[in-house]
C-alpha positions as CSV (number, residue, x, y, z in Angstrom):
1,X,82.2,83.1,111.6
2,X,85.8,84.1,112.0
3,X,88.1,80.7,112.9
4,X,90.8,80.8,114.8
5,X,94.9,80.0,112.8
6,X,95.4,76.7,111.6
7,X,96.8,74.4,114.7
8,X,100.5,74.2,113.5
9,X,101.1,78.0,113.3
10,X,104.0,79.1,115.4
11,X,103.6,81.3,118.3
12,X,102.0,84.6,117.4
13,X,104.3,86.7,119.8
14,X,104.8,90.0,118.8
15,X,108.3,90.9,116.7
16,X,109.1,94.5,118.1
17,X,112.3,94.1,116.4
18,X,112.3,97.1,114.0
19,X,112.0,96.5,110.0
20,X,114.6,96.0,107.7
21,X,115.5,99.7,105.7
22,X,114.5,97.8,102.5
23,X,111.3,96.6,103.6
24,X,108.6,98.0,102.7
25,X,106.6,100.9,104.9
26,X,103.1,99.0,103.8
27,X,102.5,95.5,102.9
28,X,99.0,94.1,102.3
29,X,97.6,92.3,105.6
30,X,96.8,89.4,102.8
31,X,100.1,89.3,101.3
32,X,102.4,85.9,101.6
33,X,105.8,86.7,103.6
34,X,109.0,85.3,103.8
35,X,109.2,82.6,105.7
36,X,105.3,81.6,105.7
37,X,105.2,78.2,103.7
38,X,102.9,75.4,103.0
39,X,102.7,72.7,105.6
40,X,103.8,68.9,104.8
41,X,101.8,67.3,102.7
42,X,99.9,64.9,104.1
43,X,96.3,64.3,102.2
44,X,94.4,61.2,102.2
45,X,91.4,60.4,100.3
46,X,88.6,58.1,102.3
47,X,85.5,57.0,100.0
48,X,82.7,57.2,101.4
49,X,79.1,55.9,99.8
50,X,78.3,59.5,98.6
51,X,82.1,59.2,96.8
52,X,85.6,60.1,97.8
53,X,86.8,62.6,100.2
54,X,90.1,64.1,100.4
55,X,91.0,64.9,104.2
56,X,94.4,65.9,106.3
57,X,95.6,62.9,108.3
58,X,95.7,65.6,111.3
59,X,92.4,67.3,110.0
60,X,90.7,69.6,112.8
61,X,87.6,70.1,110.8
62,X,86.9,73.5,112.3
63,X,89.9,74.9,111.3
64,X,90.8,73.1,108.3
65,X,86.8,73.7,106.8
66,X,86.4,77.0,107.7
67,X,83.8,77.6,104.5
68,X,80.9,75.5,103.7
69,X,82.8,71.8,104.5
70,X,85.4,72.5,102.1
71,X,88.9,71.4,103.2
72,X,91.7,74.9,102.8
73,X,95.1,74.9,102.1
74,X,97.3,75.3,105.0
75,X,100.3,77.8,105.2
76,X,102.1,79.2,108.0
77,X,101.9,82.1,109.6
78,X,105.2,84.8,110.9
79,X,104.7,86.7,114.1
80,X,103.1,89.6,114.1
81,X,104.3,93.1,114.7
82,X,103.5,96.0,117.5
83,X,100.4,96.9,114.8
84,X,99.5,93.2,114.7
85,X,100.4,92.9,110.9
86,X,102.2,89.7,109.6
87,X,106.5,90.3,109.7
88,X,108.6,89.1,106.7
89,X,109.5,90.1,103.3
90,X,106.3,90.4,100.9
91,X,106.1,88.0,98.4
92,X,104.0,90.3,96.1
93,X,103.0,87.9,93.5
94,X,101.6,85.7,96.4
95,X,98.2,86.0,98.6
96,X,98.2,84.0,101.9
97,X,95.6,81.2,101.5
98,X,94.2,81.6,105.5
99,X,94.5,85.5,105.5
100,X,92.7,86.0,101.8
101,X,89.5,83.3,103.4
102,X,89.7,85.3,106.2
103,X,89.7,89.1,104.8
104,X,87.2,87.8,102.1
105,X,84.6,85.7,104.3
106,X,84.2,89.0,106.4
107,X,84.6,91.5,103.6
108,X,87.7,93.5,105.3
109,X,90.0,95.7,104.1
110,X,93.1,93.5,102.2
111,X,95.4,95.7,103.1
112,X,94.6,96.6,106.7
113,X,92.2,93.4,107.6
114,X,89.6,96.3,109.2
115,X,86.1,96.8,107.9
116,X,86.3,97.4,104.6
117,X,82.2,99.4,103.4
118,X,82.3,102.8,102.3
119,X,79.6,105.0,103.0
120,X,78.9,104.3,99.3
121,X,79.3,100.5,99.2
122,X,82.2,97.9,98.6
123,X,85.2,98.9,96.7
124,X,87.0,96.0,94.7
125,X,89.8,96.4,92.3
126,X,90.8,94.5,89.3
127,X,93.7,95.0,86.6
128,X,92.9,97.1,84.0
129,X,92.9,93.7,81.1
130,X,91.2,91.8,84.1
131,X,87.9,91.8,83.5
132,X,85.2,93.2,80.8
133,X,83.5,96.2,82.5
134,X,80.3,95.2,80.5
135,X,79.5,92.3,82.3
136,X,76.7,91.9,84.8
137,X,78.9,90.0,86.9
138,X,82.0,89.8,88.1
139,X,83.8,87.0,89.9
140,X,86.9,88.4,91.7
141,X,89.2,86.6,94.6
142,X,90.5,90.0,95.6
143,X,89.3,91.1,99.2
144,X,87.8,94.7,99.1
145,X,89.3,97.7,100.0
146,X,88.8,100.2,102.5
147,X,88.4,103.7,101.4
148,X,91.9,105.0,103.4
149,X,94.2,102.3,101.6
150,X,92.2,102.2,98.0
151,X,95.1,104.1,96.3
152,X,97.8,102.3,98.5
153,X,96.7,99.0,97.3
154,X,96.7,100.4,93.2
155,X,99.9,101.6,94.2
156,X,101.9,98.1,96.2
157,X,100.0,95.3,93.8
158,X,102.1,95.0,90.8
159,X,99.1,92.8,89.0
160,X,96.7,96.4,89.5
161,X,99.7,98.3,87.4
162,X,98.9,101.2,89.3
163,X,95.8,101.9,86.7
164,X,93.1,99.6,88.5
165,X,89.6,99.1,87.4
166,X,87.5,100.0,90.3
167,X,84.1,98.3,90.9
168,X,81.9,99.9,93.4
169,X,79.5,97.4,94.5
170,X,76.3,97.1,97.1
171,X,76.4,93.6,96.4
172,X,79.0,90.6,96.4
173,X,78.0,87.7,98.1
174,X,79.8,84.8,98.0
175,X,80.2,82.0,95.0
176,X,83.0,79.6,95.4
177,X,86.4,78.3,96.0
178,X,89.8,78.3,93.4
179,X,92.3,75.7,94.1
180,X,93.7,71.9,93.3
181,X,91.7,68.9,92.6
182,X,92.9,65.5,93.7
183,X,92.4,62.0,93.3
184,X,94.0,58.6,93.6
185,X,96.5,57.2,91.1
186,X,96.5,53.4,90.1
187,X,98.6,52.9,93.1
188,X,96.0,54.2,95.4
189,X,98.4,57.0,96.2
190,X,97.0,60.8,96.5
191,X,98.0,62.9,93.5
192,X,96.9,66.2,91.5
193,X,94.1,65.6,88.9
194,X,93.5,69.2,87.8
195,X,94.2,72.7,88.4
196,X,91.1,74.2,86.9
197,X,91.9,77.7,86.1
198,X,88.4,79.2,87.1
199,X,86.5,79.1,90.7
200,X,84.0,76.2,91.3
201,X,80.9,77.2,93.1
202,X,80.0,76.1,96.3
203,X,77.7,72.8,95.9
204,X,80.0,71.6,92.9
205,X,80.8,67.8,93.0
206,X,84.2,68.2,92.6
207,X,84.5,70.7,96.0
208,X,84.7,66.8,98.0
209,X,88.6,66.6,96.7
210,X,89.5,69.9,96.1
211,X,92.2,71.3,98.5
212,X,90.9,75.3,98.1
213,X,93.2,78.3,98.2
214,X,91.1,81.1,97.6
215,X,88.0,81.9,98.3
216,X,85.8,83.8,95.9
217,X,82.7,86.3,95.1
218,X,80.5,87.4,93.1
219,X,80.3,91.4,92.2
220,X,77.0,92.3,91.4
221,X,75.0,95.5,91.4
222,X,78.2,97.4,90.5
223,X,79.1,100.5,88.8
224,X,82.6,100.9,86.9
225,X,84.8,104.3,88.2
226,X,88.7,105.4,88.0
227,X,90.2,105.5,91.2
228,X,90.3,109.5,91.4
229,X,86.5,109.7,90.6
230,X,85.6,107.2,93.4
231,X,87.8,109.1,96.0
232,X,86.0,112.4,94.8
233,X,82.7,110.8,95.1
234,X,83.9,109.2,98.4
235,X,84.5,112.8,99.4
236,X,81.5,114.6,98.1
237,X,79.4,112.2,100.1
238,X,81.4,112.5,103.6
239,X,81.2,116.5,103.1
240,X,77.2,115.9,102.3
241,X,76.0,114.0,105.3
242,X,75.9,115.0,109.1
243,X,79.0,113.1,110.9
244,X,76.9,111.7,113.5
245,X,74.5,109.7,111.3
246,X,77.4,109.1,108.9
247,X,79.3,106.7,111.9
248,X,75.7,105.4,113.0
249,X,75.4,104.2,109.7
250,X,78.5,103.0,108.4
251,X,79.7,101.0,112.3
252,X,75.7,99.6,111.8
253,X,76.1,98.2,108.3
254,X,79.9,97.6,108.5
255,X,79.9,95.1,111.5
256,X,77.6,94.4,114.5
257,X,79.5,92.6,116.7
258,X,81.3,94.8,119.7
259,X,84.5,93.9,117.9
260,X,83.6,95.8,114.5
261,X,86.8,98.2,114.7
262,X,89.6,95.7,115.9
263,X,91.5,93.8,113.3
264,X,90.6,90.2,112.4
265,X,94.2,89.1,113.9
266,X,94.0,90.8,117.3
267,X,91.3,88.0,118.6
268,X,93.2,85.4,117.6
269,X,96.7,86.5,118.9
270,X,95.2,86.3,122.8
């Protein structure tokens, strides 16, 4: 299920205003701009007979627990433009916490936050020292990519170095959350215990005070390709199937809902 923005967002009018000539022409939908920061800090941490439980003070639990009961960073959000992407400055080396959930709970493009399967099956990138191609599995906290921006997003990531790994997988479900663990100090006062530097499954103890940031899955049933063989591929299979059963197919498997084709921002910005 796709939540609505955290409830101290500003307004999400429109900025017609036209972009600054050292902007950008294409910035990732999942990318951290200017201006979006981290709201106030203001964690508690109640115990409870099954243990402690870190909470806002303000909590809305729908928005702020939008996966599986675990509590999500808040950060927020610019206007959006006449193409409903966020406005501001990229912060490349940042993802949004809300827009990476949201991208990677429905498994839509990172770039363009529209559907993101391929005729041939989800494309996910990785730097080319991220990750062993041998492996089985992959854990990954990079939304897929749609077949249109697949070389854009190699190209704007500076962590992809322009020479991704490709992974080209018919299965990923989801695995856990990355993020902050907290607990209380000897003055009963909330602080940071650890920042583990891997994802903690969903079901782990420690999810009950762990304020998450990124939500993560698990690549399986994957093969390994460069970007220009996957685009061929991509290629030899439109010019191989009939275009009628090739829409039927994809819209079917891609999304079923009547909203399949709009971007995930447009039905939260009415």
């Amino acid at each position: 299920m796709i939540v609505p923005p955290l409830p101290y967002s500003p307004p999400r009018e429109k900025n017609r205003s036209v972009r600054s000539l050292t902007a950008p022409a294409l910035a990732p939908f999942i990318t951290q701009r200017k201006g979006e920061e981290p709201a106030p800090d203001n964690l508690i941490i109640r115990v409870h007979p099954s243990g402690p439980r870190l909470y806002y003070r303000d909590e809305d639990p729908q928005r702020d627990r939008p996966m599986k009961g675990v509590l999500w960073g808040r950060c927020s959000f610019n206007p959006l433009d006449e193409q409903q992407m966020p406005t501001g400055e990229p912060q490349w080396k940042l993802m949004h916490p809300y827009r990476q959930m949201l991208t990677m709970q429905a498994m839509r493009c990172q770039v363009c936050a529209r559907p993101a399967r391929t005729p041939l099956g989800f494309v996910f990138l990785a730097g080319p020292r991220d990750e062993d191609p041998e492996q089985t599995e992959i854990q990954t906290n990079q939304p897929p990519v749609c077949v249109k921006h697949a070389r854009a997003a190699a190209a704007l990531c500076p962590h992809l170095e322009k020479d991704p790994v490709v992974f080209l997988a018919r299965s990923a479900p989801l695995y856990g959350v990355h993020g902050t663990i907290y607990g209380l100090n000897s003055q009963g006062e909330v602080h940071v215990v650890a920042q583990p530097d891997h994802a903690l499954p969903f079901g782990h103890p420690n999810l009950a005070t762990m304020l998450a940031t990124q939500l993560i899955r698990r690549i399986r049933c994957f093969r390994v390709l460069g970007m220009e063989e996957l685009l061929r591929e991509l290629a030899e299979h439109t010019t191989q199937t009939p275009v009628g059963g090739l829409v039927a197919a994809t819209a079917h498997a891609t999304d079923r809902s009547a909203r399949a084709h709009q971007p995930l921002n447009e039905g939260k910005n009415r």
